[in-house]
C-alpha positions in Angstrom: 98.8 -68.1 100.4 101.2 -65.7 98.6 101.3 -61.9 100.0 100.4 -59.4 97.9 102.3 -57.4 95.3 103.8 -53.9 96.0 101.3 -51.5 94.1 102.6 -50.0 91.2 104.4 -53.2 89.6 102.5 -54.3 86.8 104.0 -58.1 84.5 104.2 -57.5 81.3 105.6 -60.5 78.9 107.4 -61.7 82.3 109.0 -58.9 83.3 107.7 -56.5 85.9 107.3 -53.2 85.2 107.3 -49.7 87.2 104.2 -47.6 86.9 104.3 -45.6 90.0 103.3 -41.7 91.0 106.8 -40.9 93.0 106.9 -37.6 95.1 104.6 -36.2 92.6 106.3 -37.8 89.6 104.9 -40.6 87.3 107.6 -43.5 87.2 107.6 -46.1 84.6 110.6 -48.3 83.3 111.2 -51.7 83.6 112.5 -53.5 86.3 114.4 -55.8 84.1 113.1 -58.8 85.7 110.5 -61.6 86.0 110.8 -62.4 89.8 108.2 -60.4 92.3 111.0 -60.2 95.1 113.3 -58.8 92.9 111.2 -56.8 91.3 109.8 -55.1 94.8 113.3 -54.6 95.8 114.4 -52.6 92.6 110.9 -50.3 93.1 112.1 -49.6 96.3 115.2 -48.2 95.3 113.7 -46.4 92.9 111.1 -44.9 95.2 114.1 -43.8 97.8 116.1 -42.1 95.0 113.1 -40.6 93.8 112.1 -38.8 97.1 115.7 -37.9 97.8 116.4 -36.4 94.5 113.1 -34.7 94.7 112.8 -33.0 98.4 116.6 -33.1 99.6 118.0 -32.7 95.8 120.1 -36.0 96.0 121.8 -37.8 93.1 120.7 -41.3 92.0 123.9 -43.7 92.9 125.1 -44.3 88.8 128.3 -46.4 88.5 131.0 -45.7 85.7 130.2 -48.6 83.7 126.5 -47.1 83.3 127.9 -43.5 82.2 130.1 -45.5 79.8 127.3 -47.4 78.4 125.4 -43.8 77.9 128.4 -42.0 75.9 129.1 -45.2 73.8 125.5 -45.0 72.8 125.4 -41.2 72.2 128.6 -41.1 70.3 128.2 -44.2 67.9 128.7 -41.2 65.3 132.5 -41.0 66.0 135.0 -42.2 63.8 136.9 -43.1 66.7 134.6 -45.0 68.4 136.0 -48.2 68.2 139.0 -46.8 69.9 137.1 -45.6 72.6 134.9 -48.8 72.9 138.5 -51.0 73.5 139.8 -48.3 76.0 137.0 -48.8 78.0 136.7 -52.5 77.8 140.2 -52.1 79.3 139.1 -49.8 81.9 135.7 -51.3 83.0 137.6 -54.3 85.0 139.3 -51.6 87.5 136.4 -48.6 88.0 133.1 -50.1 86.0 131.3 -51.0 89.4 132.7 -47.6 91.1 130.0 -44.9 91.5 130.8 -41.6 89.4 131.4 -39.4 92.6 133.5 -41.3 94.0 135.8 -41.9 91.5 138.9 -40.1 91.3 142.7 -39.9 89.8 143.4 -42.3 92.4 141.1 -44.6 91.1 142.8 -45.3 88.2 146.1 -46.0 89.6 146.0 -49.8 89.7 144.8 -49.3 86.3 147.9 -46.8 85.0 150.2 -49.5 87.0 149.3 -52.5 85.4 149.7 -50.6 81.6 153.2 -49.6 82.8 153.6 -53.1 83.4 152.9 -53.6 79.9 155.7 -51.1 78.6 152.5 -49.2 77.5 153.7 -45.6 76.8 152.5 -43.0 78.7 150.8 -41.0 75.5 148.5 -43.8 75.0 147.2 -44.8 78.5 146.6 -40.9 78.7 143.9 -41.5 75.8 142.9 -44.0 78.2 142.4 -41.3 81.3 141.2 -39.1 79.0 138.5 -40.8 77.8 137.4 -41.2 81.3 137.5 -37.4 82.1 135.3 -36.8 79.2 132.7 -39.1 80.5 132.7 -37.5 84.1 132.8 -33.9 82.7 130.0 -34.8 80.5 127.9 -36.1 83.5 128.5 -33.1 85.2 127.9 -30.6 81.9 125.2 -32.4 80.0 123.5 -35.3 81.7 120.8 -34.4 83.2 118.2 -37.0 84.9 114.3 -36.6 84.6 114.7 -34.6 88.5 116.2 -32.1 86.5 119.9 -33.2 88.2 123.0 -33.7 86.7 124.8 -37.2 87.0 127.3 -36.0 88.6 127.8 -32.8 91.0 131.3 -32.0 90.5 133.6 -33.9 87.9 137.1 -34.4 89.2 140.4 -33.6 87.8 141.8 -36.4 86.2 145.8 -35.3 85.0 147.5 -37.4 82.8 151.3 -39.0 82.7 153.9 -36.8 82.3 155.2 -37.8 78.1 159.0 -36.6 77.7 161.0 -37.5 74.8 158.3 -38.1 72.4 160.0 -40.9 70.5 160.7 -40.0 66.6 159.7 -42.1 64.0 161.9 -44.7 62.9 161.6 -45.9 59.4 163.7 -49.3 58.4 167.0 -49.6 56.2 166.2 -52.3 54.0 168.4 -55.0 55.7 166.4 -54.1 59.0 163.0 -54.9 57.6 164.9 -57.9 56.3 165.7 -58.9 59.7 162.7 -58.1 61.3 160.2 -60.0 58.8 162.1 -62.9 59.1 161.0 -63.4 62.9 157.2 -62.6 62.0 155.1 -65.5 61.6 153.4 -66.2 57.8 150.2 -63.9 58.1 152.2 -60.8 60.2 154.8 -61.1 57.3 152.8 -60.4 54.3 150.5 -57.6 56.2 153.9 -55.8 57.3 155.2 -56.4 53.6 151.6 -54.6 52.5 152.2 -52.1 55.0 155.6 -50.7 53.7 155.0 -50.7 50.0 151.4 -49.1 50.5 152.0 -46.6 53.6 148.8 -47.8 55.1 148.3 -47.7 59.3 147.6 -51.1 61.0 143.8 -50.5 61.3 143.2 -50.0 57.4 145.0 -52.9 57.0 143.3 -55.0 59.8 140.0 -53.4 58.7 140.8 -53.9 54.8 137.7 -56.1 52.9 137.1 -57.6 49.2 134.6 -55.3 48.6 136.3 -52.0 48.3 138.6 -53.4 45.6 138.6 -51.8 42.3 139.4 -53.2 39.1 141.3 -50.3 37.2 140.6 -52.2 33.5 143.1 -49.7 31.4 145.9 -50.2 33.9 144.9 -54.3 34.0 145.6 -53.6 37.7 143.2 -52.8 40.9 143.3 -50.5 43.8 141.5 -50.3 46.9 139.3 -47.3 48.5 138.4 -47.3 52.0 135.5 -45.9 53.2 136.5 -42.8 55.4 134.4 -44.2 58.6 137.8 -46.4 58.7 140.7 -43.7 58.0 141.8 -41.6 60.4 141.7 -38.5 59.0 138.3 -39.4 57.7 138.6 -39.1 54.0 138.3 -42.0 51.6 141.7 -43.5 51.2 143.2 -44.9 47.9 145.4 -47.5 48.9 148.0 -48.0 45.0 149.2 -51.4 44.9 152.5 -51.7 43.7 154.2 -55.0 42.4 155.1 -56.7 45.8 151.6 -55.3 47.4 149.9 -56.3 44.6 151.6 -60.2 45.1 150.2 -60.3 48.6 147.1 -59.3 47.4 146.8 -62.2 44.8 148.6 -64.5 48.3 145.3 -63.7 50.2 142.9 -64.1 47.4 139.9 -67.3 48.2 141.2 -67.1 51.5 138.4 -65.1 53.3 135.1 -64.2 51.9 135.0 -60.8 53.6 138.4 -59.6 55.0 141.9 -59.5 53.4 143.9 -60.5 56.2 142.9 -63.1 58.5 144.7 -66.0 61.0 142.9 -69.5 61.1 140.1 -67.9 59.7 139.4 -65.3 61.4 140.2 -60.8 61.0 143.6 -60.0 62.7 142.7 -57.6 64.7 145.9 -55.6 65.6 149.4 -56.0 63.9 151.1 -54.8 67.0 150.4 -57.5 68.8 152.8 -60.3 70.9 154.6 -61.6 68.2 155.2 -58.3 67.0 157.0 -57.5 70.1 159.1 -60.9 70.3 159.8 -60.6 66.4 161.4 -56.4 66.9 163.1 -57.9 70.0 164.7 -61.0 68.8 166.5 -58.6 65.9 167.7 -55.9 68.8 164.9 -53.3 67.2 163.2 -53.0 70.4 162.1 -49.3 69.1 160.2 -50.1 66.2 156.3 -49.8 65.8 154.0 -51.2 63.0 153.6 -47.2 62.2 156.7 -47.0 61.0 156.4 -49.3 58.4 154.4 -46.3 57.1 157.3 -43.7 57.7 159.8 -46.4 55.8 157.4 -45.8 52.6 157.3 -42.3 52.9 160.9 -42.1 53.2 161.5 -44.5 50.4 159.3 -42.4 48.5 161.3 -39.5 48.6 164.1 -41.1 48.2 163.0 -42.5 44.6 162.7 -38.8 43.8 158.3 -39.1 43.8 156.9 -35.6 44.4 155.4 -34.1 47.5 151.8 -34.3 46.1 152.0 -38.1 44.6 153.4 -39.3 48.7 150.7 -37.3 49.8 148.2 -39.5 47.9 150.3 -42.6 48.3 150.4 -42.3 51.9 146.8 -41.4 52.4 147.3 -37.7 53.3 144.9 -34.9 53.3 144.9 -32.9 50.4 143.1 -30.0 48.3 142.5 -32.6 46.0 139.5 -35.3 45.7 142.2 -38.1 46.3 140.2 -40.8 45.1 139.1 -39.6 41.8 141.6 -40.3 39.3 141.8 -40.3 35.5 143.9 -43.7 34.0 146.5 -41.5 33.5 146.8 -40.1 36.8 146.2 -43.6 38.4 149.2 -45.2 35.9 151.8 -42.1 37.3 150.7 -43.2 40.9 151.7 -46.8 40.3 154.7 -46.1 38.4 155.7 -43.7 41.9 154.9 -46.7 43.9 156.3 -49.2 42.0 159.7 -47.2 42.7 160.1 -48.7 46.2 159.9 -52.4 45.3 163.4 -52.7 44.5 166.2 -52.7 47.1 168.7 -50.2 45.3 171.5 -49.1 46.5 171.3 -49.9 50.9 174.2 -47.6 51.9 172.6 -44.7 49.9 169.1 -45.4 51.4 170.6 -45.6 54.7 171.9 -42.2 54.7 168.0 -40.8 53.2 166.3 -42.8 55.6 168.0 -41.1 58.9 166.9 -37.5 57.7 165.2 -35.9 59.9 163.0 -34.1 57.2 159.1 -34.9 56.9 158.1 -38.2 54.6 
C-alpha cells in the first residue's frame, strides 16, 4: 500500500506542485516534476529555506547559472545581448553550478587560464569578468527574493587583467590583403572582400539577410540597411555597395533564402574564426584582425581624397545626420566615393597613407 503524500503537494497535468503556508508565508511554484519522491524532496528544501530565510534571515543557496538565467531574461532589451549570451555560455562550464557567495576572483582563474591558452587578449576576457561582476553586483543591489532578501549578501570584487599596449589598428597595403585572401577558404574570401570595400564589422556581415536589401531604381543599383538592433552603435546602418561588393553580392545571390553569407548551408557565424587565424599566420600577419579590414576602407577612403562626412556614412559612423535617408543624388555621390577603392592604384603611394597614424 503506498504511503501517503507530503501535505501541500498538489499534481497538476503530471507535475507536482507547491501549495504550502511556510513560516507564515503562502508558497506555491512548481516542483518541476512528475515523481512523488522527488517532488517531497524539493518541498523540503523549500520548507528549510523558507524558515531560515524567515526566522534566522538566511539566503536561499542560488548557483551562478540561475543568476545568469535571471539577467539574460531581464536584459533581452540590450543590443548586446547576444554578446553577453556567448560570454556566458563560455563561462557557465567553469562557475555555472558554483553558488553566488561563494564565488570569487579565484573562481574564475581556470577560466582566465584556459582563454590565455587561446591567445585571447586580455581586453576581451575582461568583458568576460565583467559581465560576471555585473550579475553578482546586481544580486546584491536589486534582486530581492519574496523574504524580502537580497540574492546575494555581499558581491565580491572581481578585478580584471592588467591590458598594456593596446594594439593599434592595422589596416592592409594592398599586396597584404592579397596575401592574406589567398589562404582564406571560398566563403571567408568573399565576406573579407565585402568587408574592405564596405567598412562593415564581422557581426553585420555575419548577421547580413536578403531582406534589408534595397533596390535604388535611379542608380539601377541596391544598398542594404541594417536594422540598428544589429549595429553597434545602434543606428540603422547603410551599407553602399561598390563595384567589387556589389560582385559578391550577385556571387551569393539563390544561395540562401534568408542570410547572405553562409557555409554548407548554414549562417557563418564569426569571421575570426580558425581559418582566419591559420590563413593571417601562414602570410607572417599574425597581427591582423577581421576589424581591420574596416580600418583598410577607412584609410583607403581617405586616401582617394573622399570627405570626412561621406567615410562617416560609408563606414557606418554616427552622425548629426539621418544616415539612412538619402536623395538619388546623394546616394549616386556615395557610390561614386566608394567606388574609389576598387582599384589598386598606385601600392607604394598607398603604403605610405595607410601607416598614418591619423584617424580613418
Amino acid at each position: 500500500m503506498a504511503g501517503k503524500k507530503t501535505p501541500g503537494l498538489t499534481k497538476i497535468k503530471g507535475i507536482w506542485h507547491i501549495d504550502k503556508q511556510i513560516a507564515g508565508q503562502r508558497i506555491c511554484k512548481s516542483t518541476g516534476t512528475g515523481k512523488l519522491a522527488e517532488a517531497e524532496r524539493y518541498l523540503s528544501r523549500v520548507v528549510e529555506e523558507t524558515r531560515n530565510a524567515q526566522l534566522y534571515g538566511i539566503r536561499p543557496e542560488r548557483s551562478f547559472e540561475q543568476a545568469a538565467a535571471r539577467y539574460i531574461l531581464e536584459n533581452q532589451h540590450k543590443r548586446s545581448i547576444r554578446n553577453d549570451i556567448q560570454r556566458l555560455e563560455n563561462i557557465l562550464p567553469y562557475i555555472g553550478t558554483l553558488p553566488i557567495e561563494k564565488i570569487h576572483r579565484g573562481s574564475l582563474n581556470e577560466w582566465v587560464e584556459y582563454r590565455q591558452s587561446q591567445g585571447i587578449a586580455p581586453a576581451t576576457i575582461n568583458h568576460g569578468i565583467k559581465i560576471v561582476r555585473r550579475i553578482l553586483n546586481l544580486a546584491q543591489d536589486e534582486w530581492i527574493d519574496e523574504n524580502g532578501l537580497s540574492w546575494l549578501h555581499h558581491a565580491p570584487k572581481l578585478k580584471t587583467l592588467p591590458v598594456t599596449n593596446q594594439r593599434k589598428p592595422y589596416p592592409l597595403s594592398w599586396e597584404e590583403q592579397t596575401l592574406l585572401f589567398e589562404q582564406l577558404p571560398p566563403h571567408l574570401r568573399e565576406m573579407a572582400l565585402f568587408a574592405v570595400n564596405t567598412g562593415c564589422r564581422d557581426s553585420e556581415i555575419c548577421q547580413l539577410r536578403w531582406e534589408w536589401e534595397v533596390e535604388v531604381v535611379a542608380l539601377n543599383a541596391s544598398v542594404f540597411v541594417i536594422p540598428g538592433q544589429y549595429v553597434k552603435n545602434g543606428d540603422d546602418r547603410l551599407v553602399v555597395l561598390n563595384e567589387t561588393a556589389s560582385n559578391v553580392i550577385e556571387k551569393q545571390r539563390g544561395i540562401h533564402d534568408k542570410r547572405v553569407f553562409t557555409y554548407k548551408g548554414e549562417p557563418v557565424t564569426r569571421m575570426m574564426n580558425s581559418a582566419w587565424l591559420r590563413a593571417r599566420n601562414a602570410v607572417s600577419l599574425p597581427m591582423v584582425r577581421v576589424h581591420d579590414l574596416k580600418h583598410t576602407f577607412g584609410r583607403r577612403l581617405r586616401s582617394a581624397g573622399v570627405g570626412f562626412e561621406d567615410r562617416q556614412d560609408l563606414l557606418g559612423h554616427r552622425s548629426t545626420r539621418m544616415t539612412t535617408h538619402y536623395s538619388a543624388a546623394e546616394l549616386s555621390n556615395l557610390l561614386t566615393s566608394a567606388n574609389k577603392v576598387c582599384l589598386k592604384g598606385d601600392e607604394t603611394q598607398q603604403l605610405v597613407v595607410l601607416r598614418s597614424p591619423s584617424l580613418d
